[in-house]
C-alpha positions in Angstrom: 131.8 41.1 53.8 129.6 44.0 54.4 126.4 41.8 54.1 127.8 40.5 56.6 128.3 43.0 59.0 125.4 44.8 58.0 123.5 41.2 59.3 125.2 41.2 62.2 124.1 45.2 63.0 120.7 44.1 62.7 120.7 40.7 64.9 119.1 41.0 68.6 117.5 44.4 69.4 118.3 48.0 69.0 118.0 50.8 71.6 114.9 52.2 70.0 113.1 48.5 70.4 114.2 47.8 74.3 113.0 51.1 75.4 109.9 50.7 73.7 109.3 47.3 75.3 110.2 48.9 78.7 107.8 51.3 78.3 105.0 48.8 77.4 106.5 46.8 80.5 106.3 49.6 82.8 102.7 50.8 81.5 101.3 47.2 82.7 103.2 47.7 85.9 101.3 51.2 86.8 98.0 50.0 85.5 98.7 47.4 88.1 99.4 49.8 91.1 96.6 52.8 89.8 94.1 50.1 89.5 95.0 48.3 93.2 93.3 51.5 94.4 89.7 50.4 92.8 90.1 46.9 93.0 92.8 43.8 94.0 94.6 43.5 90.7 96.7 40.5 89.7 99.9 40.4 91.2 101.9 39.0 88.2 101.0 42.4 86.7 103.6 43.9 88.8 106.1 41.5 88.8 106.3 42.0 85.2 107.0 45.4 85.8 110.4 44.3 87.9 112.1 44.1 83.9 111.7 47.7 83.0 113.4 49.9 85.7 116.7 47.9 84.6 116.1 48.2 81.0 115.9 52.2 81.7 118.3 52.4 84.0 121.2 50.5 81.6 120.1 53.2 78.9 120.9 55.8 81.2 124.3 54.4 81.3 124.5 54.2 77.7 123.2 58.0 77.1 126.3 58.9 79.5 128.6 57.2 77.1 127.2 58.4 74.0 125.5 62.2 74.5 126.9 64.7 72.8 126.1 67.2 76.3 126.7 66.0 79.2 125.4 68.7 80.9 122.4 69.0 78.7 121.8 65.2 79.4 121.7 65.7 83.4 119.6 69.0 82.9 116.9 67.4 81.3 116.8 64.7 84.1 117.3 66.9 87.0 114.5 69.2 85.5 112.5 66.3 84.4 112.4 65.1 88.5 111.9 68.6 89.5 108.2 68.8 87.3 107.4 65.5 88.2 107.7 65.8 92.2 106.2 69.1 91.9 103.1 67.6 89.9 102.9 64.3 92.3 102.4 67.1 95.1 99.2 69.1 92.9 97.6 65.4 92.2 97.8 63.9 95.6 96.8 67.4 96.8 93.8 68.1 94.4 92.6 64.6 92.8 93.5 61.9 95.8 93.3 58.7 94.8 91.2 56.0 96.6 92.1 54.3 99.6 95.8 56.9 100.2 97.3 55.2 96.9 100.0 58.3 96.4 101.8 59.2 93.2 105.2 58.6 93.9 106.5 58.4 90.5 110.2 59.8 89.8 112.3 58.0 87.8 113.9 61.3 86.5 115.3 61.4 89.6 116.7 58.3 90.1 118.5 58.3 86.6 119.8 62.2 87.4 121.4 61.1 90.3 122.9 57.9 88.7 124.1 60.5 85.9 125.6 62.9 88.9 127.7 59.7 89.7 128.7 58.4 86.9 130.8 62.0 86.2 131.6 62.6 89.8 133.9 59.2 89.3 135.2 60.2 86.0 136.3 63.0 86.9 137.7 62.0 90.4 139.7 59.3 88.8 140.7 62.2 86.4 142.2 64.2 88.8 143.8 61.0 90.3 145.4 60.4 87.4 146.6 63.9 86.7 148.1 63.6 90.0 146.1 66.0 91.4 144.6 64.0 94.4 143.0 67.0 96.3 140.7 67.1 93.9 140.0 63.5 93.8 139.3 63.6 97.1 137.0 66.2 96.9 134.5 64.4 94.5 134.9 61.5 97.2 133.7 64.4 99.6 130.8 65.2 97.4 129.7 61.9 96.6 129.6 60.6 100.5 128.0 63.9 100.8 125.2 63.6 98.3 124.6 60.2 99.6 124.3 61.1 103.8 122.4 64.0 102.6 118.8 61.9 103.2 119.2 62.3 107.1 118.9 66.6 107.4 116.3 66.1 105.0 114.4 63.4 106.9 114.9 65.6 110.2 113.2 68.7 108.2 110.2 66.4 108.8 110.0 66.9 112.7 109.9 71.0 112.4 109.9 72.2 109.4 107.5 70.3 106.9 108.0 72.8 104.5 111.6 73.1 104.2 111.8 69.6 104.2 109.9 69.2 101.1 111.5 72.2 98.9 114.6 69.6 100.0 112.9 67.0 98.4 111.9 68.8 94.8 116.0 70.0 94.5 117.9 67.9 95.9 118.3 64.5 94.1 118.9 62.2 97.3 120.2 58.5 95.6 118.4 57.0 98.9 114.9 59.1 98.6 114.9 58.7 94.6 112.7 56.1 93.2 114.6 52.6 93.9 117.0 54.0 96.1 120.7 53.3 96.1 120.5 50.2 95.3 119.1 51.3 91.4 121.4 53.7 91.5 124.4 50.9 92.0 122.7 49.4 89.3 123.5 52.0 87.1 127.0 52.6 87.7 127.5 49.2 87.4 125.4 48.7 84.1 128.2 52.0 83.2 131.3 50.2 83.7 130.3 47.0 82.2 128.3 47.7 79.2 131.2 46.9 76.4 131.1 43.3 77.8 128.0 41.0 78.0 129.9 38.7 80.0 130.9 41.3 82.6 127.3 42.6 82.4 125.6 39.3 82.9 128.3 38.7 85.9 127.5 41.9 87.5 124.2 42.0 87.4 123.4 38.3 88.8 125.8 38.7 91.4 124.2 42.3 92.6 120.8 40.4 92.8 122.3 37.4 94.3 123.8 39.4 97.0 120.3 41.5 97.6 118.7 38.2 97.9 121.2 36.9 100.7 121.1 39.7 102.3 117.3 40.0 102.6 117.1 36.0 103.5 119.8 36.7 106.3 118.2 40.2 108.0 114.6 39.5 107.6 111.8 37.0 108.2 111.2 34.1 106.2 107.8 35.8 105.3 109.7 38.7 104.0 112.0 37.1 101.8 109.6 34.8 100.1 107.6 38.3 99.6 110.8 39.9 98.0 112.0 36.9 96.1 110.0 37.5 93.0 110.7 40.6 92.5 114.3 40.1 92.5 113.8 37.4 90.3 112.1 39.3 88.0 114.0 42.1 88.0 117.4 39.5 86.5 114.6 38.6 83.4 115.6 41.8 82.7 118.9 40.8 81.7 118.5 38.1 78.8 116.6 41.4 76.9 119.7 43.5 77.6 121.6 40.9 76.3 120.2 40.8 72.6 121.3 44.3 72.4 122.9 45.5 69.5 124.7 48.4 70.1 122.6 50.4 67.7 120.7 53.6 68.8 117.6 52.9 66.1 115.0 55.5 65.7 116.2 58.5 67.1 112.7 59.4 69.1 114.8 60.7 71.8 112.0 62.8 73.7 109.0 59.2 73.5 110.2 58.5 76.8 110.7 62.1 78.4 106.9 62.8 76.8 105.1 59.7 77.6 106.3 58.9 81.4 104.5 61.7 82.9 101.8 61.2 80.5 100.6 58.2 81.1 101.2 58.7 85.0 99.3 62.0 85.7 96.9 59.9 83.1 96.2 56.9 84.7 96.2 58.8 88.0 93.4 61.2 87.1 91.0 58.5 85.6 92.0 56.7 88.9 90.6 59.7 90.7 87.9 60.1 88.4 86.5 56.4 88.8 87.2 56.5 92.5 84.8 59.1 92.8 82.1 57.9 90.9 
């Protein structure tokens, strides 16, 4: 019996393995958009790079569930996006890359914000259930809040440039973070269906089904065909999250935190360099 269980532990892929392929995934996908500023660059190179912002993003959900600080878990995101916006602005500043290709770069972000969510709902369904609906409504509040918040921000732009862009640095927006709200949904959706593969699988081919209409329906025939692939790529993302195992793996918890801006402000540089040569 415990062969057996041990066997069945080991089957499909742990944690350590699907990040590690998202990072080799996501490492093709920004030599693909450093390099488009030398020279045209396959286009499947991107496309391939759809998979790993799910991948990521589902792992966010899972640190949620399983970190031992939560508050030590959103710090090092918040402060992680923080860095990272603040060194986008000193590259695109003092090493511009050919043709206006900006670093945009800011997943941090994008998973802080998804991590600001995911407790916001806990704890207003909390406080529902403790009766104390006030409160509940509060972290409604907050959340509608945090969401509107892109519009003062975006009208900083027309007077005060400045302001605008301190906004930016502190304030994780779920519609200015990389991806948007619509990763973010990701997220909290990955968050509530990650004990099930069937409810996973469900969710997350129903979310990009419903993208997909919704693009066919408001936009041009052009556009949709341009945007189809990327959804489509984005779902090959799932069959990986489905050989999942449940187990953590090696515990290199700070690879990711290390190598994301690495290989960024990396490839950005020797971007820069080439371009001026």
């Amino acid at each position: 019996m415990e062969a057996t269980h041990t066997l069945e532990r080991r089957r499909g892929l742990d944690g350590f393995r699907l990040k590690l392929l998202a990072l080799i995934i996501m490492t093709i996908d920004h030599i693909y958009y450093f390099g488009s500023a030398l020279r045209p660059m396959p286009e499947i190179l991107t496309l391939i790079g759809r998979i790993a912002a799910p991948i990521f993003v589902f792992f966010v959900a899972e640190g949620f569930a399983h970190t031992r600080s939560r508050k030590k878990y959103l710090l090092r995101l918040y402060t992680g996006g923080v860095l990272m916006y603040i060194a986008n602005m000193l590259v695109n500043t003092y090493c511009p890359l050919p043709g206006g290709v900006m670093v945009i770069n800011g997943i941090f972000t994008t998973m802080a914000v998804i991590v600001i969510y995911l407790w916001w709902i806990e704890n207003m369904q909390k406080r529902w259930r403790e009766g104390k609906k006030g409160r509940a409504v509060l972290y409604v509040i907050a959340m509608v809040a945090l969401f509107v918040s892109y519009v003062p921000i975006l009208m900083l732009a027309e007077t005060q440039m400045g302001l605008m862009r301190i906004a930016l640095i502190f304030l994780p927006s779920p519609v200015l973070c990389e991806g948007s709200f619509l990763i973010v949904a990701i997220g909290i959706g990955f968050y509530y269906c990650r004990n099930s593969k069937r409810a996973l699988a469900v969710f997350y081919t129903t979310f990009l089904l419903v993208m997909a209409a919704v693009q066919f329906l408001l936009s041009s025939r052009e556009a949709f065909l341009s945007v189809a692939p990327s959804l489509f790529f984005m779902w090959l993302a799932l069959p990986l999250l489905l050989l999942y195992n449940g187990q953590r793996g090696r515990g290199m918890k700070y690879l990711f935190y290390a190598y994301y801006p690495a290989h960024v402000y990396a490839l950005a540089i020797l971007t820069w360099l080439l371009g001026r040569g």
